[in-house]
C-alpha positions in Angstrom: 0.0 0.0 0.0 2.9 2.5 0.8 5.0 2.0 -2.7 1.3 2.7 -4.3 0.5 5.8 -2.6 3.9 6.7 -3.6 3.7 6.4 -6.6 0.3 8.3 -7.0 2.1 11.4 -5.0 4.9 11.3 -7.8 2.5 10.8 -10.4 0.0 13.6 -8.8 3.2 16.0 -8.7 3.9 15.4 -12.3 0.4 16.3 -13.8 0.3 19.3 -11.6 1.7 22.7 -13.2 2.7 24.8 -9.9 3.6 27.9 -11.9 1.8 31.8 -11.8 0.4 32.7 -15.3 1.5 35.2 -17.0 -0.2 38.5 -15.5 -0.1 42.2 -16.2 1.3 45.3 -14.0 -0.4 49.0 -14.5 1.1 52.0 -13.6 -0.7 53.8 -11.2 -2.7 56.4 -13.5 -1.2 59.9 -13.0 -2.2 61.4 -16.4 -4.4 59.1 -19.0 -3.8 60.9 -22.3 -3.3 58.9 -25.3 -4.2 55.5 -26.9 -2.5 51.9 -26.0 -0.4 49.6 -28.0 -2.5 47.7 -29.4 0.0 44.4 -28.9 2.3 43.7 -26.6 6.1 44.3 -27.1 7.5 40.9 -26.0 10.4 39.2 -24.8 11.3 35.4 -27.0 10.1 32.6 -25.3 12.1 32.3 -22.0 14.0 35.3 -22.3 13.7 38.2 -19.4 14.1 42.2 -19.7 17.4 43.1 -18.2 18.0 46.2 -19.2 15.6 49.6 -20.8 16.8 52.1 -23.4 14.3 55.6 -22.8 14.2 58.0 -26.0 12.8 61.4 -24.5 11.7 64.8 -26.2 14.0 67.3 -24.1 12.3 70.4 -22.6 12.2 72.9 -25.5 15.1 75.4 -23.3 17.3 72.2 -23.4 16.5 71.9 -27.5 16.5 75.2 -29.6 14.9 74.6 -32.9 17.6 74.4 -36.1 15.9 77.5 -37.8 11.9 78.4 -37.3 9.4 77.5 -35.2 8.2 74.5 -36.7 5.6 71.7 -35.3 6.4 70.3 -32.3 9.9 71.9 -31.3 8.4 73.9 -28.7 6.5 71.3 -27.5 7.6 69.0 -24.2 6.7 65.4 -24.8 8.6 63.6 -22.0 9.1 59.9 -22.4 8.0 58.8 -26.1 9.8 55.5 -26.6 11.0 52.5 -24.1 13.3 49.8 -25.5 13.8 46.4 -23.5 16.7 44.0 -23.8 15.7 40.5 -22.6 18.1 37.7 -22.5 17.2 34.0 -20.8 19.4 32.8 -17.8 21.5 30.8 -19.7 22.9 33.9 -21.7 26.9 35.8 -21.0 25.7 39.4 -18.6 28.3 40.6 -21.4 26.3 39.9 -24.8 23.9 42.5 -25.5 20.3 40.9 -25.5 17.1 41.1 -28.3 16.1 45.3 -28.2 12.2 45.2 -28.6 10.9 48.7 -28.7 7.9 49.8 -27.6 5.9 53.9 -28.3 5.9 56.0 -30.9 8.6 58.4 -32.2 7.2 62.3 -32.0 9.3 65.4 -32.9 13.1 65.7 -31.6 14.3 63.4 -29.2 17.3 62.1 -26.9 19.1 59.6 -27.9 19.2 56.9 -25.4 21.8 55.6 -23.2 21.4 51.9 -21.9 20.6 51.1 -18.1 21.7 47.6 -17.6 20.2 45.6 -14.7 22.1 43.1 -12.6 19.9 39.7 -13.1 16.5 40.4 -14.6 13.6 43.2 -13.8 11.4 41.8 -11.6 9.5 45.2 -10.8 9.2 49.3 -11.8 8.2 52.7 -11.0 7.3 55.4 -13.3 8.0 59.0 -12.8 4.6 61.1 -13.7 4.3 64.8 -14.1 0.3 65.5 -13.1 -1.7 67.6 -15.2 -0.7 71.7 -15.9 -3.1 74.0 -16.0 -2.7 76.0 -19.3 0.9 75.1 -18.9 2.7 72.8 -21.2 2.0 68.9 -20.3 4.1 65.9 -19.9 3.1 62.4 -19.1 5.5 60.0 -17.8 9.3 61.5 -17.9 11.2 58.7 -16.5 11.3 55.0 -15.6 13.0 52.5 -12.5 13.3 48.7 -12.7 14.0 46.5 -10.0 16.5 44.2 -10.5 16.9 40.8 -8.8 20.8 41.1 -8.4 19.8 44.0 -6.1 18.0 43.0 -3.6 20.4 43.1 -1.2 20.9 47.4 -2.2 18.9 49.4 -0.4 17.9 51.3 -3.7 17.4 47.8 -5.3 16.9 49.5 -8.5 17.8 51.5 -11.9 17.0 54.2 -13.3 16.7 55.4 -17.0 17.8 58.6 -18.3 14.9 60.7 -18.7 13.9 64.0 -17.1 13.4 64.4 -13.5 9.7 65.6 -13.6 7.2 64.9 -11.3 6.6 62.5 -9.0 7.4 58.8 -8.9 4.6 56.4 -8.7 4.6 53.2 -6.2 6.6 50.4 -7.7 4.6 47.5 -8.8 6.1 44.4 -8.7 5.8 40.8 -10.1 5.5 37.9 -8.5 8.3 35.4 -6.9 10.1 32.7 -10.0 8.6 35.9 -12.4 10.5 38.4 -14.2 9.3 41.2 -16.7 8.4 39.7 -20.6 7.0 42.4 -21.8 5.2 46.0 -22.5 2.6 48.3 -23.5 2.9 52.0 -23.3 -0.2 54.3 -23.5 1.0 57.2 -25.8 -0.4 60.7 -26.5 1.3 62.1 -30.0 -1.5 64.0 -31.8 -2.9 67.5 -30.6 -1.5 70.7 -29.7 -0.1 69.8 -26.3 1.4 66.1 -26.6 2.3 63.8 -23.7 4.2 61.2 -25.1 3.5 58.0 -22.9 1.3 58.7 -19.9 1.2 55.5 -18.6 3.1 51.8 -19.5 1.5 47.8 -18.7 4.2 45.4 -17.8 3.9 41.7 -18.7 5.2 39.1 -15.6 6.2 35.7 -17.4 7.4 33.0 -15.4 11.0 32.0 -15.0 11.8 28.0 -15.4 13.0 26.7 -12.4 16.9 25.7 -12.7 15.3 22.3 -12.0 13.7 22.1 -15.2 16.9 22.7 -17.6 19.5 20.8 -15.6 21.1 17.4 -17.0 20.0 14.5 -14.7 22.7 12.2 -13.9 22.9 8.7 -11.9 25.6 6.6 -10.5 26.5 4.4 -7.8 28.4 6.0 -5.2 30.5 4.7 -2.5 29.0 5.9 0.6 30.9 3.6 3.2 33.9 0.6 3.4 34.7 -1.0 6.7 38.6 -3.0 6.3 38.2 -6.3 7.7 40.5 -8.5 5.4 43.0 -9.0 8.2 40.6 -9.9 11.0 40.0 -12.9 12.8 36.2 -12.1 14.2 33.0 -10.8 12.4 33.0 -6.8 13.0 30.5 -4.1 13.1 30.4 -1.0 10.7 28.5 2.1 10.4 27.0 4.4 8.0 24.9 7.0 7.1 21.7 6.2 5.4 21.1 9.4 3.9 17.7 10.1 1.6 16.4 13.1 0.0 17.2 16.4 -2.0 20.5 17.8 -1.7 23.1 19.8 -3.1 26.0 18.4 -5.2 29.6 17.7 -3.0 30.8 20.5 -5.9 28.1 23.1 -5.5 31.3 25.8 -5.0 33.4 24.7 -7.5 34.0 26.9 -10.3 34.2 25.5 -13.9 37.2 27.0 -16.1 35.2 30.0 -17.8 32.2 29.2 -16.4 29.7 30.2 -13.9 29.7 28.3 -10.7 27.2 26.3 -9.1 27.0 28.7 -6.3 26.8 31.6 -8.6 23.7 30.0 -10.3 22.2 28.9 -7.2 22.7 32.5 -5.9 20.9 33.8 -9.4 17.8 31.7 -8.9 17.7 32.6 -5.2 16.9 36.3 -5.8 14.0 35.6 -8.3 12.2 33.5 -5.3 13.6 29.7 -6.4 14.4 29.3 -2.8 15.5 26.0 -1.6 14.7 26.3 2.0 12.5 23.7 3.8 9.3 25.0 4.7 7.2 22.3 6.9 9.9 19.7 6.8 9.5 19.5 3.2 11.0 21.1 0.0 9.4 23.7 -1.9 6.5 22.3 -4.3 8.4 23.8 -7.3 11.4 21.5 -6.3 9.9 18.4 -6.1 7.8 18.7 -9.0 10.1 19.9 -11.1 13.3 17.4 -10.0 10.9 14.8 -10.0 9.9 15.2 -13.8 13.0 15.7 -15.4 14.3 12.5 -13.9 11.7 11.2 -15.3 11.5 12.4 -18.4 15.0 12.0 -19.4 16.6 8.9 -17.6 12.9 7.2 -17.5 13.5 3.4 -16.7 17.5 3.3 -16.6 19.5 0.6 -18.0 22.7 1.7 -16.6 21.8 1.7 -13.1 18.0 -0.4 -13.2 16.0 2.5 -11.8 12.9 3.6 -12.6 13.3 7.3 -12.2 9.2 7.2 -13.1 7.9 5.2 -10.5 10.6 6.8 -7.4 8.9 6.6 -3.9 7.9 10.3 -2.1 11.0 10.2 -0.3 13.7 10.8 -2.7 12.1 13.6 -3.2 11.7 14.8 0.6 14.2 16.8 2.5 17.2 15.4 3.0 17.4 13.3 6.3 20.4 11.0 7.3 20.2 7.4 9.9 22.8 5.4 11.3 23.0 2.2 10.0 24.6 -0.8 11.5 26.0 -3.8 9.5 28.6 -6.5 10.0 31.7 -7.8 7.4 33.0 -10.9 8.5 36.5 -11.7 8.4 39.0 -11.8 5.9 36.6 -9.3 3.6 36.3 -5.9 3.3 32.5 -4.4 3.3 31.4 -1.4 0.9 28.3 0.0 0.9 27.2 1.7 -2.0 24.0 4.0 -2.4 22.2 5.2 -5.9 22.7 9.0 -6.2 21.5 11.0 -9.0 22.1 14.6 -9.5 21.2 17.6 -11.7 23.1 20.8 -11.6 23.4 21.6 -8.3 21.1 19.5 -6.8 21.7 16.1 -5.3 18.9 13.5 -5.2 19.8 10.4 -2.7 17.8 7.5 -3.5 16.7 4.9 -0.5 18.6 2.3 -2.8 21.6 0.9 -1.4 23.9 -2.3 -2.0 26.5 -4.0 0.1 29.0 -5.8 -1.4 31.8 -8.0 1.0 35.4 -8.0 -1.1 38.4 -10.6 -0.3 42.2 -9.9 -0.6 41.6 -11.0 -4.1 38.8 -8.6 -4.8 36.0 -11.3 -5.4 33.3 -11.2 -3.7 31.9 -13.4 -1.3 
């Protein structure tokens, strides 16, 4: 009855999606001039905003018209145009990502400078000028993301470079294992007194856990040997039985010109992939995820004769060790040997073990 239940936990676990779907932020409405995109400027598939380009009309002191007064030069737009880069997790911080561009270009303009983000934008704030009575209008002037490398800064953010009027509006924020996909910006470029972008909508897409992209990997691993060739008497060994979700023996190592374990555990950490134990139990995320890819990519294993689809609930528990007693008798030398499997930097320590009893010759008895 237990190795049933078990398996419809796993099973359970593998048809469920735990994930957010994908969900939109608003600016809080300052000014609300101006039409919306109608379509969504969008990250690729899997691919994050880390860093915003912000074309602005500069106050008209800042910009004299070339020669006449001609449409537009004397007029203050503010923010007209926002350009994303987005790269996925897998991509060098050093190779500029896909620009997608989102407003509409309207008289002279700035051109932009890059503001670079450290991890992904997982939030923003909008700087909004409110309404002027007969006085020349802006909408939104300039624009913050909230980076996940930051979250340890007390800003915990960047800022474009725009102009520095108004007021900035409360940051809105997506939600944990999310980053910003996408945008929409709400612009005003057709009257006598135009606003550029009043307002922008912010697309949250989910982030794949690093449990979904890792490489499974199994072998058997010595986990204990106990020397008793040269004895006389039976003896009495010890090990740990050790069972659950880990992290690899490596997990600080750092590859030649790579990124580390720790670095990438360290990455996932600040978008919410936490990998503390809540209730004695990993996150869902962890287990479900983990769970699948073994699954779906080792599947019923020749090498090693485990059926990674049919595992029992607790190789995919929190880690918990037992002492365990055994005996070699004399004149052999014990090893115990347990099943481990692991996937980038986690470890996943299955309840199968085998003992094997070695002579001076190396056969076993």
């Amino acid at each position: 009855m237990t190795s049933f239940l078990n398996f419809v936990i796993i099973t359970l676990s593998l048809l469920c999606n735990p994930a957010y779907p994908d969900f939109a932020l608003n600016s809080p409405v300052i000014t609300n001039y101006g039409v919306w995109d109608a379509n969504w400027v969008q990250c690729d598939h899997n691919t994050f905003v880390k860093a915003i380009q912000l074309e602005y009309s500069p106050f008209a002191e800042e910009f004299p018209p070339p020669g006449g007064d001609g449409p537009d030069t004397d007029d203050n737009h503010g923010l007209i145009r926002i350009a994303i880069e987005c790269s996925s997790m897998s991509d060098s911080v050093d190779l500029p990502g896909a620009v997608k561009i989102s407003g509409r270009p309207v008289g002279s303009f700035v051109a932009p400078l890059k503001t670079a983000c450290d991890g992904f934008a997982t939030g923003f704030q909008l700087l909004s000028d409110e309404p002027q009575i007969a006085l020349d209008n802006t909408g939104a002037n300039n624009l913050r993301i909230y980076c996940s490398g930051l979250k340890e800064n007390p800003t915990q953010y960047v800022e474009g470079y725009g102009e520095y009027t108004g007021e900035w509006t409360d940051p809105q924020f997506c939600k944990d294992r999310q980053a910003i996909c996408g945008i929409k910006s709400q612009v005003q470029n057709s009257g006598s007194d135009q606003t550029g972008i009043n307002n922008i909508r912010v697309k949250c897409c989910d982030i794949p856990s690093p449990a979904t992209n890792c490489v499974p990997t199994e072998r058997w691993e010595l986990v204990q040997e106990c020397d008793n060739i040269r004895g006389k008497l039976q003896i009495e060994c010890k090990f740990f039985r050790t069972v659950g979700i880990g992290r690899t023996p490596n997990f600080e190592a750092t590859p030649p010109g790579g990124k580390s374990l720790l670095d990438e555990f360290y990455q996932y950490s600040a978008l919410g992939f936490t990998s503390s134990w809540q209730y004695g139990e990993p996150p869902f995320w962890l287990m479900h995820d983990l769970s699948n890819r073994f699954a779906t990519v080792l599947a019923d294993s020749v090498e090693t004769g485990q059926n990674w689809t049919v595992v029992g609930v607790e190789t995919w528990g929190m880690e918990t060790s037992t002492e365990i007693q055994f005996n070699v008798k004399e004149g052999y030398k014990g090893e115990i040997y347990q099943l481990v499997g692991t996937c980038g930097y986690f470890s996943v320590r299955t309840p199968r073990f085998r003992k094997w009893d070695r002579n001076v010759n190396g056969i076993v008895g």
